[in-house]
C-alpha positions in Angstrom: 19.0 4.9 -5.2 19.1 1.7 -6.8 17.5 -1.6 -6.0 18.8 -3.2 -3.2 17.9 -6.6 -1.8 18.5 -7.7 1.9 18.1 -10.9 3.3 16.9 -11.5 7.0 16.3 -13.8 9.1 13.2 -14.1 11.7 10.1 -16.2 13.1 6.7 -17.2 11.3 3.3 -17.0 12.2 0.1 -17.4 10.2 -1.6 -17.6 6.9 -4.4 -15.6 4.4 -5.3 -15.5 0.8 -4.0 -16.5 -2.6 -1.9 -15.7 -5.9 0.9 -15.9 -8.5 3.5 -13.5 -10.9 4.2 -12.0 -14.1 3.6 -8.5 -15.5 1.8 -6.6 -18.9 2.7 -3.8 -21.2 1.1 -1.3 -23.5 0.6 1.7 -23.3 -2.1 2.9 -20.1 -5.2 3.3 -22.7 -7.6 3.8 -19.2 -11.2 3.3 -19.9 -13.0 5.3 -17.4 -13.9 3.8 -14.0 -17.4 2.1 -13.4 -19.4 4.8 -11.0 -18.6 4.5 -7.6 -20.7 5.1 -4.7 -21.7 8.4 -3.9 -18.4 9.4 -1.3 -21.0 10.1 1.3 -21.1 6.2 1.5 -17.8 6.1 3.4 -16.6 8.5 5.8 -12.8 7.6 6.6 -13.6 9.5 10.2 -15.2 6.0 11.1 -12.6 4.0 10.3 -9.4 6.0 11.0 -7.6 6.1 14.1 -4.5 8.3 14.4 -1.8 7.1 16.9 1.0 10.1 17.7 4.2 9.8 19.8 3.8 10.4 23.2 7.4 11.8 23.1 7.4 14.7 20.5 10.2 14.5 18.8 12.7 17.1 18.8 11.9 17.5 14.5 10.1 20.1 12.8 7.9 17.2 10.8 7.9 13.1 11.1 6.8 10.9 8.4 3.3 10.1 8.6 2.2 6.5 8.3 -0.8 5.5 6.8 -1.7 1.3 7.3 -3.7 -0.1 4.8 -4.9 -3.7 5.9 -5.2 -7.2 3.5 -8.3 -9.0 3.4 -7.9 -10.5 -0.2 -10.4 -7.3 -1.5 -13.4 -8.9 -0.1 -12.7 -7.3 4.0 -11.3 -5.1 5.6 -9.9 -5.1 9.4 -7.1 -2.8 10.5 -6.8 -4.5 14.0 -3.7 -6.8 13.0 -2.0 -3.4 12.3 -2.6 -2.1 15.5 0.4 -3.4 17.3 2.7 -2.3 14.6 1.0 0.9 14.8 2.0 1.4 18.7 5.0 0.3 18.0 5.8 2.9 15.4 4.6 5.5 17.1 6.5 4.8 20.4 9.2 5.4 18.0 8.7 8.8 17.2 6.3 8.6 13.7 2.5 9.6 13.0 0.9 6.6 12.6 -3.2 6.1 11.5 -4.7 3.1 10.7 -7.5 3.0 8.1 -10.2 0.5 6.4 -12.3 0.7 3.0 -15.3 -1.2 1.9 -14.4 -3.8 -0.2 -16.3 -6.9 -1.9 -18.0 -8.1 1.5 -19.4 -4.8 1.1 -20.5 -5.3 -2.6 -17.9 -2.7 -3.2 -14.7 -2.9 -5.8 -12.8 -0.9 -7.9 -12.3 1.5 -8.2 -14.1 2.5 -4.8 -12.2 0.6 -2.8 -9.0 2.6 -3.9 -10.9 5.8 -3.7 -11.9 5.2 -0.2 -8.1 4.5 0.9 -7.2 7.7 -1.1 -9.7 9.7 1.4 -9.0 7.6 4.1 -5.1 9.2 3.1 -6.5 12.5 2.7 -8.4 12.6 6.3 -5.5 11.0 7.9 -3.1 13.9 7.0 -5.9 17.0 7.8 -6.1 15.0 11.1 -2.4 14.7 11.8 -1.7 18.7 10.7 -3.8 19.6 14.0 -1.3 17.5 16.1 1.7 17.7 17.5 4.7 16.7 15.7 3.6 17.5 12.5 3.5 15.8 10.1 5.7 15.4 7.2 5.8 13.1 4.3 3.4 10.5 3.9 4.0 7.2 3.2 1.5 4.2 3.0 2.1 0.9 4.2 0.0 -2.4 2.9 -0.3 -5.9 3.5 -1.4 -8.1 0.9 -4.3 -6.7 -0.9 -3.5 -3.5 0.8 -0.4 -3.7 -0.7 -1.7 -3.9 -3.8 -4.3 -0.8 -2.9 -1.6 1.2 -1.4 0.9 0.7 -4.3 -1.8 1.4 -6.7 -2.4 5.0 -4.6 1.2 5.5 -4.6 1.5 5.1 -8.7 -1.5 6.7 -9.5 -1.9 9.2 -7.9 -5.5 11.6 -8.5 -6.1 9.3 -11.2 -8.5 7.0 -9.9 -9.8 9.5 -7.5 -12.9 11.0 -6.5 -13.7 13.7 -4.2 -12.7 13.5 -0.8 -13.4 16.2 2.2 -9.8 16.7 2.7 -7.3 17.2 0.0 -5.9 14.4 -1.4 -1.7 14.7 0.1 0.7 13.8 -2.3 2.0 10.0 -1.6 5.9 9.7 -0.9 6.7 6.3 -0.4 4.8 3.2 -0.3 6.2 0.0 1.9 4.5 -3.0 0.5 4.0 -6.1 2.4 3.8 -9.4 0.3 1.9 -7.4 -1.8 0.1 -7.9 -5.2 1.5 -5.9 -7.9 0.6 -6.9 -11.2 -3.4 -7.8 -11.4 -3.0 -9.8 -14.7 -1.1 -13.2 -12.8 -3.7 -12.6 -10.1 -6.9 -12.6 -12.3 -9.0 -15.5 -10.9 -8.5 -13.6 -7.1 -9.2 -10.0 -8.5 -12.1 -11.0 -11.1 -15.1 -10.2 -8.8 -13.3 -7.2 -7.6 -13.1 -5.9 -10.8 -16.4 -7.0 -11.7 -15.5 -8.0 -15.2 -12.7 -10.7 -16.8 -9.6 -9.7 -17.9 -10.1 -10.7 -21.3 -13.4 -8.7 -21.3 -11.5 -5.4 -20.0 -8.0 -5.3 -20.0 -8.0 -1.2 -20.1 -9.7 -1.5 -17.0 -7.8 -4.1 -15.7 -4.9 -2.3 -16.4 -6.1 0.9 -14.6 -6.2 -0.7 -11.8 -2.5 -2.7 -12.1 0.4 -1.1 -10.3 3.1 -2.5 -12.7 1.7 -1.2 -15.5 1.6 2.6 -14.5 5.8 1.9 -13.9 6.2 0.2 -17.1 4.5 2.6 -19.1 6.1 6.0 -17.2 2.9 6.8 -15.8 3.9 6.3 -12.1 5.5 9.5 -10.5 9.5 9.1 -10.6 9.9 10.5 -7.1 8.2 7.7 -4.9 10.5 5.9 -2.5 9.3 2.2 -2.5 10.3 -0.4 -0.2 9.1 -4.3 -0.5 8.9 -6.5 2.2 8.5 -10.5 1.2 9.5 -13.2 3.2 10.5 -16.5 1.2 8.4 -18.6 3.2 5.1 -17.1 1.8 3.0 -20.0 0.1 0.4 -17.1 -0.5 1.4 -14.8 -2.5 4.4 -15.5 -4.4 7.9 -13.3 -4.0 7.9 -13.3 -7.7 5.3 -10.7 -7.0 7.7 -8.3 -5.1 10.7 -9.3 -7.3 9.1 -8.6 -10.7 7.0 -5.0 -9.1 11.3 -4.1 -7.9 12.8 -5.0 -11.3 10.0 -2.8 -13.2 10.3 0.1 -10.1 14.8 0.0 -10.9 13.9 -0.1 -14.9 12.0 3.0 -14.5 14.0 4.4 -12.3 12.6 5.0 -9.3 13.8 4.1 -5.9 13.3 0.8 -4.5 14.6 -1.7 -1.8 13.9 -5.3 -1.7 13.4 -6.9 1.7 13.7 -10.7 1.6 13.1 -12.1 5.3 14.3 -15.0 5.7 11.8 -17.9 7.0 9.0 -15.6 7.0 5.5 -16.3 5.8 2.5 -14.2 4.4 1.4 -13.6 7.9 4.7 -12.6 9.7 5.3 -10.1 7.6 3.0 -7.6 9.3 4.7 -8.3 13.3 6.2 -5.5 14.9 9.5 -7.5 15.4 10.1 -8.3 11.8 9.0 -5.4 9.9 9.4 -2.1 12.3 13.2 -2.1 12.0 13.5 -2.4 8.0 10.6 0.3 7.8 12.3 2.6 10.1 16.0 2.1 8.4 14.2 2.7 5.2 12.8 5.9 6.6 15.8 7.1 7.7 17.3 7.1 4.2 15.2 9.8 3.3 11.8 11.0 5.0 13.4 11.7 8.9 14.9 15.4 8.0 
């Protein structure tokens, strides 16, 4: 499936954050991560809630949605997700939200992806005790969770450390005005890293989702769908349209969502996003 780009229209709401656009090349030379916490630090069971259908559906599996909230990589609150997590679950999907520690937290990368990696890896042992069960898993992040869940999706066990659970593979990734390529974004993502750029650009690099897709490191079978609306004064659609035209050169599957009038914010409400995410899913996770 190609790229495809849709425009629609909608209401605002809010505003968060900051950014800008433009991507890197070379070839993924990754230095190795700085030492992250020990994982007994963070345990995802404190911060996960999984939301399933009240209705089972009459399917042998259902998609199950993993919601990685923004916070700029300095917090770390799922509660604006919560009523787009109802609201996909009253339609039938597995739905958990999750956090990780981030820079309010003294925490940054690679921990902070590691923790939504295990967050990932709890959410799924939790929903294969439930009822439906579950089947793919797809990740879906605002902002700097974008960024985090793309990153998960790209990498995959790269980055990772141990987690309790296994780590499930990653099948799509919806990205909501998301960050994509680190390198346009460097006076935001300095502290997070905890090093310039210039000082580090392997490990800068490690942690830029562009770059795994322009050098062929990102798995070709991921299903990726971008959500931006043109009225964001946060971070930039040239984010989203650069991360789709790299995603189409490499040849994995990707959709472009334009909405129309929305802003950073809007892009997480139930009545904007659920629809596109659900048509996306029914292209090729609902069986």
């Amino acid at each position: 499936m190609g790229m495809r780009t849709r425009w629609i229209a909608g209401a605002a709401l809010a505003l968060l954050l900051t950014g800008c656009s433009q991507s890197s090349t070379g070839p993924l030379e990754t230095t190795p991560p700085p030492p992250s916490p020990s994982p007994s630090t963070f345990d995802p069971s404190l911060t996960t809630t999984l939301y399933s259908p009240v209705a089972v559906p009459a399917r042998p599996t259902v998609p199950l949605i993993v919601l990685v909230p923004g916070g700029g990589w300095q917090s770390h609150d799922s509660t604006g997700f919560m009523p787009l997590a109802t609201g996909l679950s009253d339609a039938g999907y597995l739905v958990a939200t999750t956090e990780y520690r981030a820079g309010n937290e003294g925490i940054g990368f690679p921990a902070s992806l590691q923790d939504v990696l295990c967050s990932t890896a709890y959410a799924a042992a939790l929903a294969s005790r439930s009822e439906p069960k579950p089947g793919p898993v797809v990740l879906v992040g605002h902002s700097a969770g974008g960024h985090l869940a793309a990153l998960a999706a790209v990498s995959g066990t790269t980055l990772a450390r141990p987690c309790a659970d296994p780590i499930p593979e990653i099948a799509g990734v919806v990205g909501l005005a998301g960050i994509y390529d680190t390198q346009t974004f460097q006076p935001m993502m300095a502290d997070w890293f905890g090093t310039p750029r210039a000082d580090d650009v392997a490990l800068w690099e490690s942690g830029d989702p562009i770059h795994y897709v322009q050098t062929g490191a990102a798995p070709s079978t991921v299903q990726v769908l971008l959500i931006h609306g043109d009225g964001d004064d946060v971070v930039p659609l040239s984010q989203s349209r650069s991360f789709a035209s790299a995603l189409e050169d490499a040849g994995i599957p990707v959709e472009l969502d334009v909405l129309a009038g929305e802003d950073h914010m809007s892009v997480i409400a139930v009545g904007v996003v659920q629809e596109p995410i659900e048509t996306w899913l029914d292209t090729w996770a609902t069986p």
